[in-house]
PDB file of N, CA, C and O in Angstrom:
ATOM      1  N   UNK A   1      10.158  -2.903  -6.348  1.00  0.00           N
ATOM      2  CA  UNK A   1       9.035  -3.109  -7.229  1.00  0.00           C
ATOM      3  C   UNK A   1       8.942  -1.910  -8.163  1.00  0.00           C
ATOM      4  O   UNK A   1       9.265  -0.767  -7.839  1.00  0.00           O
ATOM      5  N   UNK A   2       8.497  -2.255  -9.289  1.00  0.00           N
ATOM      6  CA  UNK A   2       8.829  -1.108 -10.510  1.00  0.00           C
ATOM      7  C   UNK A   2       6.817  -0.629 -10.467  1.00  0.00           C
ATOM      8  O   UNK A   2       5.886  -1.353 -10.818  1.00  0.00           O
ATOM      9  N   UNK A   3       6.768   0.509 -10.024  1.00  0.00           N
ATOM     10  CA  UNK A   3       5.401   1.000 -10.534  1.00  0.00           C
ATOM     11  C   UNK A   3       4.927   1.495 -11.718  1.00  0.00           C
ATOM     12  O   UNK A   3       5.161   2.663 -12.027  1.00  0.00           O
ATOM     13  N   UNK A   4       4.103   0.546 -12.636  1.00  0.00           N
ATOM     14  CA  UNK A   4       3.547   0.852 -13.604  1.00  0.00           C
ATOM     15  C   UNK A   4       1.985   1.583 -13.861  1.00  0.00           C
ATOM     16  O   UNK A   4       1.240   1.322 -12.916  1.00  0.00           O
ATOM     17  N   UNK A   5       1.460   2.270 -14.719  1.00  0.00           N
ATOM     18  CA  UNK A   5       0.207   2.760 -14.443  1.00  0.00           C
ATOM     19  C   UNK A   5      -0.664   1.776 -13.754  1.00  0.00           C
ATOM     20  O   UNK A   5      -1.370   1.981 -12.767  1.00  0.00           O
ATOM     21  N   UNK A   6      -0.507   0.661 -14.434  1.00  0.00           N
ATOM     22  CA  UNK A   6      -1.849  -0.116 -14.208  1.00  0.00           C
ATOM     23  C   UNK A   6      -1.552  -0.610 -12.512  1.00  0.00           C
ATOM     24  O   UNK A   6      -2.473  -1.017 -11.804  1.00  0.00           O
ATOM     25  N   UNK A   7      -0.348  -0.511 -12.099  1.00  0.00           N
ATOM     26  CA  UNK A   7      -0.136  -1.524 -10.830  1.00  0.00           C
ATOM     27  C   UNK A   7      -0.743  -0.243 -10.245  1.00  0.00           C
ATOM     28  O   UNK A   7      -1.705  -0.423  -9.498  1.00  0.00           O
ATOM     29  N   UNK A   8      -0.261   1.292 -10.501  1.00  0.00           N
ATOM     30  CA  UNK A   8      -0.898   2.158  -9.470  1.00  0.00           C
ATOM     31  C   UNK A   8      -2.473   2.445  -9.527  1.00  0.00           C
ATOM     32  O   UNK A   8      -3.026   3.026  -8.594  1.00  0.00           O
ATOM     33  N   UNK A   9      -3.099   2.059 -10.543  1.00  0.00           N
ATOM     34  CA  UNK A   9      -4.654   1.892 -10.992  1.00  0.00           C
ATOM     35  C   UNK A   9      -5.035   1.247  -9.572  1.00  0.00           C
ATOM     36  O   UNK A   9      -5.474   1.758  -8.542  1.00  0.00           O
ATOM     37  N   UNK A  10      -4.648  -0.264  -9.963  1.00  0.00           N
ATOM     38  CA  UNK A  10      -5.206  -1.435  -9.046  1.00  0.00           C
ATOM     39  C   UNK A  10      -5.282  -0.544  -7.529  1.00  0.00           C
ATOM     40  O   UNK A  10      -6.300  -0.340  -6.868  1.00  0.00           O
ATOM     41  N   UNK A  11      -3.864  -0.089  -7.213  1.00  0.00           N
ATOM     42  CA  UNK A  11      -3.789   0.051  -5.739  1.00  0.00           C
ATOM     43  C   UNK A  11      -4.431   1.022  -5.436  1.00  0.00           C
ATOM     44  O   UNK A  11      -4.772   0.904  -4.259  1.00  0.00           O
ATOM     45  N   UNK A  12      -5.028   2.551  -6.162  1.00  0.00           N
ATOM     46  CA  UNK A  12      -5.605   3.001  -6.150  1.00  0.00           C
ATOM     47  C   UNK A  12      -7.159   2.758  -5.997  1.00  0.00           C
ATOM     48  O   UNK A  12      -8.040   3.416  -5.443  1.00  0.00           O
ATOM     49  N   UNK A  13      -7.164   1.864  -6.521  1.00  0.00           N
ATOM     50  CA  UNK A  13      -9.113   1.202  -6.691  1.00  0.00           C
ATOM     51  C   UNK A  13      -9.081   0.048  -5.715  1.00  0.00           C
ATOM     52  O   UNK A  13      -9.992  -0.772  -5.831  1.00  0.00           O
ATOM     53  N   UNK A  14      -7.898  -0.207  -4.480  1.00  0.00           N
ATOM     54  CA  UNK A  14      -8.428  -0.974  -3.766  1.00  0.00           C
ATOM     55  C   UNK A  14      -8.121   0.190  -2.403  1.00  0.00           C
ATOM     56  O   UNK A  14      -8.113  -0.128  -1.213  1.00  0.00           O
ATOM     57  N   UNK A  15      -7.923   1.354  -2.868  1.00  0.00           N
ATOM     58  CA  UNK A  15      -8.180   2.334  -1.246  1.00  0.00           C
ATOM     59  C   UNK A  15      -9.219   2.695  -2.190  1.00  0.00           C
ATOM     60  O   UNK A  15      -9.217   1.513  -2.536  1.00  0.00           O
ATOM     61  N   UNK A  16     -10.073   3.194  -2.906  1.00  0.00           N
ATOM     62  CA  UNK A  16     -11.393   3.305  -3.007  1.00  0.00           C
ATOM     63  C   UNK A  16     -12.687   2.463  -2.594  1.00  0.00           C
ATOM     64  O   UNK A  16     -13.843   2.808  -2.347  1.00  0.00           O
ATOM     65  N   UNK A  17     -12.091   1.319  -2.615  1.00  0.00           N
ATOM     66  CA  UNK A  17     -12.777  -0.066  -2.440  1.00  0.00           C
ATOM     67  C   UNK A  17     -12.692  -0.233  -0.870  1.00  0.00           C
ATOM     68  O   UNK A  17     -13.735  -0.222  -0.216  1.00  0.00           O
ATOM     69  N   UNK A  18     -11.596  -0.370  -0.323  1.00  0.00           N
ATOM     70  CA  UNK A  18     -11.119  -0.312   0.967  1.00  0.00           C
ATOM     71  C   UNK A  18     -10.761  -1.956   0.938  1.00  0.00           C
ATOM     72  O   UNK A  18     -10.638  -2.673   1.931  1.00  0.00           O
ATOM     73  N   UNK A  19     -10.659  -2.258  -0.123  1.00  0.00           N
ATOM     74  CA  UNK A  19      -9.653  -4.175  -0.238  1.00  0.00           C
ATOM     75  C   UNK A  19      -8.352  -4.305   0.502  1.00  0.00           C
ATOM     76  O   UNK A  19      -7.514  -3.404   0.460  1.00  0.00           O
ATOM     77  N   UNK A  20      -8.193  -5.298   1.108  1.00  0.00           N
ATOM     78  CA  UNK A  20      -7.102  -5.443   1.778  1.00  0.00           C
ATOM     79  C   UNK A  20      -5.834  -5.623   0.963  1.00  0.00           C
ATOM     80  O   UNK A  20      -5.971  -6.139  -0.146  1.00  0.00           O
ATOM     81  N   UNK A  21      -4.930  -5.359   1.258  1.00  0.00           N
ATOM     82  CA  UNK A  21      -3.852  -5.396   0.308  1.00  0.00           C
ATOM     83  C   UNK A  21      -2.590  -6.065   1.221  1.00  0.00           C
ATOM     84  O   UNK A  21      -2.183  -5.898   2.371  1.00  0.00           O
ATOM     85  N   UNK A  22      -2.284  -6.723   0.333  1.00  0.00           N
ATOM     86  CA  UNK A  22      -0.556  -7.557   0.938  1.00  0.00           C
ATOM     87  C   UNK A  22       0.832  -6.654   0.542  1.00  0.00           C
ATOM     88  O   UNK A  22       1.197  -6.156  -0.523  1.00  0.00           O
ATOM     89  N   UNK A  23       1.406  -6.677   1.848  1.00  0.00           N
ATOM     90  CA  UNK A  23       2.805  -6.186   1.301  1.00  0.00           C
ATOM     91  C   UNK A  23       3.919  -6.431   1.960  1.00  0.00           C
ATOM     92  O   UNK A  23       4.130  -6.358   3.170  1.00  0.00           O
ATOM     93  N   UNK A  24       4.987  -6.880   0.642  1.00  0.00           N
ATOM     94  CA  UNK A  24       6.258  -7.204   1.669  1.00  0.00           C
ATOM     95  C   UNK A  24       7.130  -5.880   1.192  1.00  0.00           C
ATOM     96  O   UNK A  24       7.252  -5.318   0.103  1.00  0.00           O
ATOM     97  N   UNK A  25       7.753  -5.612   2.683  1.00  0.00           N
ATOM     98  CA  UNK A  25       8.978  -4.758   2.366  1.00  0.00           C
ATOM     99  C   UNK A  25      10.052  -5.339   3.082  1.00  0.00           C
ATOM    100  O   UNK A  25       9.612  -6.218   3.822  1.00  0.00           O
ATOM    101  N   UNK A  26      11.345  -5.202   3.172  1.00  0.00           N
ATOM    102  CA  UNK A  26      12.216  -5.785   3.439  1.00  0.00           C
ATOM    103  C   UNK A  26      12.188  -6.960   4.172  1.00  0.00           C
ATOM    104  O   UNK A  26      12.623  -7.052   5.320  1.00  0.00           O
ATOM    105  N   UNK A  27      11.552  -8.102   3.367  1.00  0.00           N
ATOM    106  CA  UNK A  27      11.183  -9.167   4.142  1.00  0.00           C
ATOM    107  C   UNK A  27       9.768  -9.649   4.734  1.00  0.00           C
ATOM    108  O   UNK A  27       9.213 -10.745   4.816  1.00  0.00           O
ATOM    109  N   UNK A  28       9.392  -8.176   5.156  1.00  0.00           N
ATOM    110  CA  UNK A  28       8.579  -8.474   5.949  1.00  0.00           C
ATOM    111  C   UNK A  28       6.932  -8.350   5.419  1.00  0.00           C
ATOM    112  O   UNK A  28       6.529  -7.484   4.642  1.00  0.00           O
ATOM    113  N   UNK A  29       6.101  -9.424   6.032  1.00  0.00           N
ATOM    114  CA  UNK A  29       4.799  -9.124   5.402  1.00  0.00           C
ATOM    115  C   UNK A  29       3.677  -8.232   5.980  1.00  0.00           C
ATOM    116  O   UNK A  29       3.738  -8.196   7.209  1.00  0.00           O
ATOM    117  N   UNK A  30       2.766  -7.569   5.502  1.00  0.00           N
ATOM    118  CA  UNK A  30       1.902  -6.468   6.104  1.00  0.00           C
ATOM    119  C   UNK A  30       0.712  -6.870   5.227  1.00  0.00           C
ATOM    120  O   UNK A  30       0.746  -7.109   4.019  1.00  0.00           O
ATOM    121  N   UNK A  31      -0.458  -6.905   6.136  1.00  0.00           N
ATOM    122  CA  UNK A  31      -1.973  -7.221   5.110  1.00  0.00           C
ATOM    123  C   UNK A  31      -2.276  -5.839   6.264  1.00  0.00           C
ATOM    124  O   UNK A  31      -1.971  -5.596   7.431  1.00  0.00           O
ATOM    125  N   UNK A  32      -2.934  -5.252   5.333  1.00  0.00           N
ATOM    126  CA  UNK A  32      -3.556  -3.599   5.564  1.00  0.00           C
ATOM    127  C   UNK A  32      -4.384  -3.071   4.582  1.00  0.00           C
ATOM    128  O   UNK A  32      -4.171  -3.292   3.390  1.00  0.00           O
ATOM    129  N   UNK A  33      -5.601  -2.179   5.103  1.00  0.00           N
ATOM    130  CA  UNK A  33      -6.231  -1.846   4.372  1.00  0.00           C
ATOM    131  C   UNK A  33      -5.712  -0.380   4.122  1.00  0.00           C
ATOM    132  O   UNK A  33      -5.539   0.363   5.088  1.00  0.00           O
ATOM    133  N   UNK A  34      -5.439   0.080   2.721  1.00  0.00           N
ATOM    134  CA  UNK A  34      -4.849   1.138   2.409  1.00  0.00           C
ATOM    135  C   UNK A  34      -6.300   2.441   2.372  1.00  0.00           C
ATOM    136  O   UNK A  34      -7.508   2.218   2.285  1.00  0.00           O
ATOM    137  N   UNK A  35      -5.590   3.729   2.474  1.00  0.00           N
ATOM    138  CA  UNK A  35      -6.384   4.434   2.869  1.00  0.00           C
ATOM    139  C   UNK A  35      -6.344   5.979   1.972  1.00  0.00           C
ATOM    140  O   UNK A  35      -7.320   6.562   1.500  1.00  0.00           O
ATOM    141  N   UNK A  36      -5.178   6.324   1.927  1.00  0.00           N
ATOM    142  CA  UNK A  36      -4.731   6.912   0.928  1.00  0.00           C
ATOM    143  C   UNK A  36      -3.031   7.021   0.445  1.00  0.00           C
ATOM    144  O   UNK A  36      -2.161   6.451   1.104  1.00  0.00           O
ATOM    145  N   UNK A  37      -2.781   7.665  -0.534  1.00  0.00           N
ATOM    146  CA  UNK A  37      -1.353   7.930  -1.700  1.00  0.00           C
ATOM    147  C   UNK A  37      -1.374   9.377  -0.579  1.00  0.00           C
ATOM    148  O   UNK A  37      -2.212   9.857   0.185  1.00  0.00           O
ATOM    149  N   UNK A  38       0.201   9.761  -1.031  1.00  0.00           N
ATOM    150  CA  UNK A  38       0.066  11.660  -0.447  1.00  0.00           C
ATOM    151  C   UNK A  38       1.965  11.043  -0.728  1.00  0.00           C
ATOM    152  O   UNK A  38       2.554   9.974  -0.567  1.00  0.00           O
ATOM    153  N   UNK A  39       2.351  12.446  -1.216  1.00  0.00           N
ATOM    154  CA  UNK A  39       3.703  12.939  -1.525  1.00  0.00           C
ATOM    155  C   UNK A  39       4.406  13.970  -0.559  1.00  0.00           C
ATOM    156  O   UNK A  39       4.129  15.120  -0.216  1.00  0.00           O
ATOM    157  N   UNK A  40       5.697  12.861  -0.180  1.00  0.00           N
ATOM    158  CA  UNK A  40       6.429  13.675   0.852  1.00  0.00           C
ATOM    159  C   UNK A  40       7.670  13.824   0.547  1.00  0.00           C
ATOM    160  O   UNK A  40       8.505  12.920   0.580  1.00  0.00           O
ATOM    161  N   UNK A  41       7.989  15.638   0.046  1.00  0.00           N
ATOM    162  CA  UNK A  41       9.475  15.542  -0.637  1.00  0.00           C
ATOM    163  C   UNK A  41       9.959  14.777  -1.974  1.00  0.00           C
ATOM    164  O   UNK A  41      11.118  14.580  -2.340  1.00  0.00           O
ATOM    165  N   UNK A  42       8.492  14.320  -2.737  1.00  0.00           N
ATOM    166  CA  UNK A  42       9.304  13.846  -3.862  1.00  0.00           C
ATOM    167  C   UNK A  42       9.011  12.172  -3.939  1.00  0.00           C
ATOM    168  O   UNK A  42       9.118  11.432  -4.917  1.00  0.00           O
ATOM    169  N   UNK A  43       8.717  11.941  -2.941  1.00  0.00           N
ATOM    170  CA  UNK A  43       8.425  10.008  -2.346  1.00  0.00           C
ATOM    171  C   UNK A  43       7.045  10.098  -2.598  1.00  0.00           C
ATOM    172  O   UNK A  43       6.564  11.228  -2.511  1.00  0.00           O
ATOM    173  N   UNK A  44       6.223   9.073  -2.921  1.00  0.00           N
ATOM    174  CA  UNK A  44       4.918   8.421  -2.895  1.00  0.00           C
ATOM    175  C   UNK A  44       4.838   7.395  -1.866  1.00  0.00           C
ATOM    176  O   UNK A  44       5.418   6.309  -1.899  1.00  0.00           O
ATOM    177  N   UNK A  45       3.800   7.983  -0.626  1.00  0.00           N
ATOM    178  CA  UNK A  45       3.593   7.411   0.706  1.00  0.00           C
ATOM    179  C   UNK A  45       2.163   6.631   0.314  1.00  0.00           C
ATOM    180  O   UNK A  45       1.302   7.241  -0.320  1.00  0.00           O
ATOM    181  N   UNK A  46       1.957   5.197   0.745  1.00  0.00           N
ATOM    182  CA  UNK A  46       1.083   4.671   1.059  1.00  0.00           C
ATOM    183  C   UNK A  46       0.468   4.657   2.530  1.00  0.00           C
ATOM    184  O   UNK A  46       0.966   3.936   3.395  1.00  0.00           O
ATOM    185  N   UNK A  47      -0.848   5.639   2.836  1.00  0.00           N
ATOM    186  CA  UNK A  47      -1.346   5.461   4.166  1.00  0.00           C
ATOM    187  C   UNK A  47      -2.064   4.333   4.066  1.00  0.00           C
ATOM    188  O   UNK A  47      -2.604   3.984   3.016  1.00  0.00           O
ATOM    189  N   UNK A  48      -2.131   3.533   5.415  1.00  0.00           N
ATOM    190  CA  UNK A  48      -2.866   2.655   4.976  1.00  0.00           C
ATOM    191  C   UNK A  48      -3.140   1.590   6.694  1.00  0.00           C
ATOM    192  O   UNK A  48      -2.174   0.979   7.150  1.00  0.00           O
ATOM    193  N   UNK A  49      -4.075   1.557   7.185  1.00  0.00           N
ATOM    194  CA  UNK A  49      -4.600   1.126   8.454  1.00  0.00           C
ATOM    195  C   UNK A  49      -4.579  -0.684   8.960  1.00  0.00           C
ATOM    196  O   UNK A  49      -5.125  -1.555   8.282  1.00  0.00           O
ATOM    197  N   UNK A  50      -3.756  -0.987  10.403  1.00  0.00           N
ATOM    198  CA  UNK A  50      -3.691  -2.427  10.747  1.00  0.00           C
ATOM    199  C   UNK A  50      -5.328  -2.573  10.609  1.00  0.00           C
ATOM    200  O   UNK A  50      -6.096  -1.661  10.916  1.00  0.00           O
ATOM    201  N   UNK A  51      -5.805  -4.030  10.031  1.00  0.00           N
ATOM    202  CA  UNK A  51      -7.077  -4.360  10.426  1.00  0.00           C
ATOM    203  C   UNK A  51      -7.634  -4.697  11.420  1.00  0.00           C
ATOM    204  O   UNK A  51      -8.819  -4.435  11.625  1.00  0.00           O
ATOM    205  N   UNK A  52      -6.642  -5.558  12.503  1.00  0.00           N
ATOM    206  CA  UNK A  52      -6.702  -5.882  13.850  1.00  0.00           C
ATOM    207  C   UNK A  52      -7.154  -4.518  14.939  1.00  0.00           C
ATOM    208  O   UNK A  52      -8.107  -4.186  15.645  1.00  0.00           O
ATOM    209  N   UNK A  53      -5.629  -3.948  14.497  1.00  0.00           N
ATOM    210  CA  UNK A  53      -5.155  -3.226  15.637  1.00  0.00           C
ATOM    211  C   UNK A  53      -6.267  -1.823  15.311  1.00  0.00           C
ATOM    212  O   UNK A  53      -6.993  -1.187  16.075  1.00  0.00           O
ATOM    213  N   UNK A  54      -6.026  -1.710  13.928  1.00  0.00           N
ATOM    214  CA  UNK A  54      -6.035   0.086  13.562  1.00  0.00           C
ATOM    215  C   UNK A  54      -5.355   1.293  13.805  1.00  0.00           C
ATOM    216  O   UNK A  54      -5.702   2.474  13.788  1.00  0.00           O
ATOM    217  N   UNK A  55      -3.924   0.499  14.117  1.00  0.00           N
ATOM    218  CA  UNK A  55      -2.950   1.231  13.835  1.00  0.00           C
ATOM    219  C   UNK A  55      -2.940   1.658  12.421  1.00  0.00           C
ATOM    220  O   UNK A  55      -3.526   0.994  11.566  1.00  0.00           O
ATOM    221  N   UNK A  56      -2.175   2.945  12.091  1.00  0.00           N
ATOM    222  CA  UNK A  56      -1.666   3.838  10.965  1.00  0.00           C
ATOM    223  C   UNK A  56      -0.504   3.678  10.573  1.00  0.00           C
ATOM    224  O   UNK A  56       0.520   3.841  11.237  1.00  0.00           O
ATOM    225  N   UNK A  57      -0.595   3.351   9.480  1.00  0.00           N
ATOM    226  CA  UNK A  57       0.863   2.585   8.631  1.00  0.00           C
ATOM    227  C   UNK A  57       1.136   3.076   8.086  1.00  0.00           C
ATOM    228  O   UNK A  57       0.156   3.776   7.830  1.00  0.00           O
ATOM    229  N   UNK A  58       2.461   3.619   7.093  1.00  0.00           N
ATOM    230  CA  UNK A  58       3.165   4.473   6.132  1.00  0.00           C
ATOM    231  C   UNK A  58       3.877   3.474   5.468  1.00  0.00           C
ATOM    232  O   UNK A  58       4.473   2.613   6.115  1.00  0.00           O
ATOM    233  N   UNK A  59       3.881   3.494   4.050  1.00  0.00           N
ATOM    234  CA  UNK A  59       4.937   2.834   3.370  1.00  0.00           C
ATOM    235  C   UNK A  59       4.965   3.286   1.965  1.00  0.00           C
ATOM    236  O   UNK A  59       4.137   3.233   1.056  1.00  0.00           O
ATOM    237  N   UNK A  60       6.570   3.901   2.094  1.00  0.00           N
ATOM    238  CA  UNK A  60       7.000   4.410   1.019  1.00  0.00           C
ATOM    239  C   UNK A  60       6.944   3.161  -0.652  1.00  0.00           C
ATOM    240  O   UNK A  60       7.435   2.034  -0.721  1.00  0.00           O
ATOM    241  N   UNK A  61       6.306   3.798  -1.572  1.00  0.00           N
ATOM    242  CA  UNK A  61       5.975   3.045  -2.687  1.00  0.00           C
ATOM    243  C   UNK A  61       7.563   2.603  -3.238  1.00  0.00           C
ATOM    244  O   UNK A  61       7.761   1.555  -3.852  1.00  0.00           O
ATOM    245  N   UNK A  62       8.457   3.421  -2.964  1.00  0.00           N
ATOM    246  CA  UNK A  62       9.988   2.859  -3.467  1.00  0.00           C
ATOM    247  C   UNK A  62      10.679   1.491  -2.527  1.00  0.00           C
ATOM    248  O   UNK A  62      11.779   0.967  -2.699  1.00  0.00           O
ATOM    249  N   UNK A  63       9.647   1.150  -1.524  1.00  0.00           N
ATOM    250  CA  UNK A  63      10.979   0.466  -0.396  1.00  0.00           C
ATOM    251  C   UNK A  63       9.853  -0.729  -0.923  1.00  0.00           C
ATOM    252  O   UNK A  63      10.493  -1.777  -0.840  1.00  0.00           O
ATOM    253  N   UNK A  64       8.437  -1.062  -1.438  1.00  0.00           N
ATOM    254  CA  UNK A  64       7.762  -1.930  -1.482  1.00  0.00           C
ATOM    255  C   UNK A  64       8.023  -3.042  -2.665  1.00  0.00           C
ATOM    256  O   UNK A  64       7.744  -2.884  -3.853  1.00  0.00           O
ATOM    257  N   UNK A  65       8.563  -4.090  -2.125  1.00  0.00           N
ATOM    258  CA  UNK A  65       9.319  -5.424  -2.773  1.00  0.00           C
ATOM    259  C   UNK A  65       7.765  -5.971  -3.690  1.00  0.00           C
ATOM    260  O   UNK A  65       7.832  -6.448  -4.822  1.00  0.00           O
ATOM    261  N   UNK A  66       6.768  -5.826  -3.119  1.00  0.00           N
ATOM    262  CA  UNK A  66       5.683  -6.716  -3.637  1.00  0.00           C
ATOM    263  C   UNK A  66       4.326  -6.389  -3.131  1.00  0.00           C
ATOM    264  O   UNK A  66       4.186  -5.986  -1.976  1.00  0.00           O
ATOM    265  N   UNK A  67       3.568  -6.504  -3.737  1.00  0.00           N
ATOM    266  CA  UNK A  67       1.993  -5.903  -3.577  1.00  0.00           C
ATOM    267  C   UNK A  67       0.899  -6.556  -4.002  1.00  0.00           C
ATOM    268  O   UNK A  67       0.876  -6.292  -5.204  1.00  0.00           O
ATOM    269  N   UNK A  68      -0.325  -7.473  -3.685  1.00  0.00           N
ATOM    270  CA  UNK A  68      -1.254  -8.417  -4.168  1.00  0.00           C
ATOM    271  C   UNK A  68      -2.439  -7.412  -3.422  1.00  0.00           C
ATOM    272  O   UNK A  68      -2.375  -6.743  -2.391  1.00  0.00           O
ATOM    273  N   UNK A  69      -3.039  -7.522  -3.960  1.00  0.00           N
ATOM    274  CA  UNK A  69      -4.817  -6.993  -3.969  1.00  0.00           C
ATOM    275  C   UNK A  69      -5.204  -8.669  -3.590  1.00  0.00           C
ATOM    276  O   UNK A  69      -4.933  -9.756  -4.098  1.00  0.00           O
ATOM    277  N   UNK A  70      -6.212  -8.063  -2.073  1.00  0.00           N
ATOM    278  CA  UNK A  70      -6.660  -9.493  -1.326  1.00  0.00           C
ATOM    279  C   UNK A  70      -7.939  -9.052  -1.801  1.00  0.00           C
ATOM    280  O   UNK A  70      -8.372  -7.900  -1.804  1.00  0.00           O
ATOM    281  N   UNK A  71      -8.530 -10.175  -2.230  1.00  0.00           N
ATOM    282  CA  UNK A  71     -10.189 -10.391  -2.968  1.00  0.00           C
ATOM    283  C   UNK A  71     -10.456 -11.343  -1.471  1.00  0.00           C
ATOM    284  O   UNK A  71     -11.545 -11.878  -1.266  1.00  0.00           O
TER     285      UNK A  71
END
């Protein structure tokens, strides 16, 4: 997925919001509420929490195939 300002706007204003967000990475799908951005080595990390579980999730913004803001 190619990050443009506005796509990092949105994802930004839905960890302010605390909106659930969809994401596939290699295949696979993840609905999580994101929590914060933070830079490791150069990478842009998405923290971001299971809603169920509340497990703590990491996902690098380069490996993320696709991203929808859940209203």
């Amino acid at each position: 997925m190619s990050w443009n300002p506005r796509g990092l706007d949105r994802l930004e204003r839905a960890i302010s919001d605390g909106t659930r967000v969809q994401i596939y990475r290699r295949g696979t799908e993840f609905i999580v509420v994101p929590r914060s951005l933070r830079t490791v080595y150069g990478a842009e990390i998405l923290v971001a929490r299971h809603p169920n579980t509340g497990d703590e999730m990491e996902f690098r913004l380069d490996e993320v195939d696709h991203l929808e803001i859940l209203r």
